[in-house]
C-alpha positions in Angstrom: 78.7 155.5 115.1 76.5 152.6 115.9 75.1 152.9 112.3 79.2 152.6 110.6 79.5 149.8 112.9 76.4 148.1 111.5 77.8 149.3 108.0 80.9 147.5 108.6 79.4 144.3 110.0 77.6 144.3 106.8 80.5 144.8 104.6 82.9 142.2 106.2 80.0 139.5 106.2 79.7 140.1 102.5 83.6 140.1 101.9 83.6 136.2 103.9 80.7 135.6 101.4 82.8 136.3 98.6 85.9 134.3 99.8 83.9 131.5 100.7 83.4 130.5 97.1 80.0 132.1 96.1 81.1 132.2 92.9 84.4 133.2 92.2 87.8 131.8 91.3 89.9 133.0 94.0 89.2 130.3 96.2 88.6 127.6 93.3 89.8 124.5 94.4 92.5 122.3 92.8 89.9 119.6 92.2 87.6 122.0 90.0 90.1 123.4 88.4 91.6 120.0 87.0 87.8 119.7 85.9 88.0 122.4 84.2 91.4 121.4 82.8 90.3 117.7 81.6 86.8 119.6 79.8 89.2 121.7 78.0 91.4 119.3 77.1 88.5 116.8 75.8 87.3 119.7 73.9 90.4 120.5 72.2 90.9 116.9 71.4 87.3 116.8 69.9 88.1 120.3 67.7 91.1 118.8 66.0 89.7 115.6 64.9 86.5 118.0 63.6 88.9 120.2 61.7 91.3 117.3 59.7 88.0 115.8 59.2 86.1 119.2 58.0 89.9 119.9 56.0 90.3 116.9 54.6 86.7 116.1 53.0 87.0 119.5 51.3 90.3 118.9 49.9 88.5 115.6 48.2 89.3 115.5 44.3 86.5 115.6 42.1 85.4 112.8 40.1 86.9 113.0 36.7 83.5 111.8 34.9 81.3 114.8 32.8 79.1 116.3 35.6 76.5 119.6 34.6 76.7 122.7 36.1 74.3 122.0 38.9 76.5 119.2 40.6 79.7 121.5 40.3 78.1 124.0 42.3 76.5 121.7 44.8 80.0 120.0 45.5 81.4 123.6 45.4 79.2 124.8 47.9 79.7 121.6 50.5 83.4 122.0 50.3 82.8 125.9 51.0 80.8 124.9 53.7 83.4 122.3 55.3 85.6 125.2 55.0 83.7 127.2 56.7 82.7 125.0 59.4 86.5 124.0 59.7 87.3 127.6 60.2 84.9 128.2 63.0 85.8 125.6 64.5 89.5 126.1 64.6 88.8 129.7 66.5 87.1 128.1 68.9 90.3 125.5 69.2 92.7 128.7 69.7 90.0 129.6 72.1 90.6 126.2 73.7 94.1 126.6 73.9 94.3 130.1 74.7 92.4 128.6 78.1 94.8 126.1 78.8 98.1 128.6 78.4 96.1 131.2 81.3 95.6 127.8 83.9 99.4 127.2 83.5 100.2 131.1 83.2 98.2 131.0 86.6 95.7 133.7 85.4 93.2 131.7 84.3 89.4 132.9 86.0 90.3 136.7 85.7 88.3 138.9 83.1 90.9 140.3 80.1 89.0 143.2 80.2 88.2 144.4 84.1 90.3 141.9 86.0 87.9 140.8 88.1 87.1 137.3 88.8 85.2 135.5 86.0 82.0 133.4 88.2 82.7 129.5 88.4 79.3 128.8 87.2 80.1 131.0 83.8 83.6 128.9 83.2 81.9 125.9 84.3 79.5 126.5 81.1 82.1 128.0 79.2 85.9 126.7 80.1 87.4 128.6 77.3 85.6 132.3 78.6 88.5 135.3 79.1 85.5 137.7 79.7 82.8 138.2 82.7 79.5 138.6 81.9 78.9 142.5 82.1 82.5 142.8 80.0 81.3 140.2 77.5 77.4 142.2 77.2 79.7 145.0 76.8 81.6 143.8 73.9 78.4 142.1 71.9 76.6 145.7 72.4 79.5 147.6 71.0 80.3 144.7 68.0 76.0 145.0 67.2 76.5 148.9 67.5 79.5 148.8 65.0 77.6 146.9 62.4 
């Protein structure tokens, strides 16, 4: 008996560890999550200038003057790549966005795929994350495996 008591002492120390903010959302305050909020916000701000920039300069007409093959293909290729760049950069916008819908939605912080609480520190380095670590390991393991 004395060991269950000793068990349990144990457990509920750990359980005020957890509520006390070591880490996890559910006791997040206001402040932080404003933070979070504002670096979102800034971010998606900072995508959408990148991306009419990225669309417009590959939209550019070509000079009308006699060029060889070699300077067809290099313009060719930067406006592929501006494309490209654009096109990453406008997931990472929806991933932005997708951030700022789950704070108003209220469910901002918890893992799409365990529920579980996603660790400040992670969304503090990544605002826009919908995945804990061990469900985001998961993923890239199983994305590398499918390749």
């Amino acid at each position: 008996m004395l060991r269950f008591l000793e068990w349990k002492l144990d457990f509920t120390s750990w359980q005020e560890h957890l509520e006390e903010g070591s880490g996890c959302l559910s006791r997040m305050k206001k402040t932080q999550l404003e933070s979070l909020r504002k670096m979102l916000q800034e971010q998606k701000q900072s995508l959408l200038e990148k991306v009419k920039t990225n669309v417009s300069s590959s939209k550019e007409d070509l000079p009308n003057e006699v060029r060889d093959s070699a300077d067809a293909a290099s313009d060719y290729y930067e406006r592929e790549l501006a494309w490209g760049l654009s096109e990453t950069e406008r997931m990472r916008l929806q991933e932005v966005e997708d951030a700022l819908e789950r704070i108003d939605g209220g469910s901002y912080g918890n893992c799409e795929g365990c529920g579980a609480q996603i660790a400040a520190p992670r969304l503090e380095a990544l605002p826009f994350a919908k995945l804990c670590v061990a469900c985001q390991s998961k993923e890239e393991v199983s994305k590398k495996n499918s390749i």
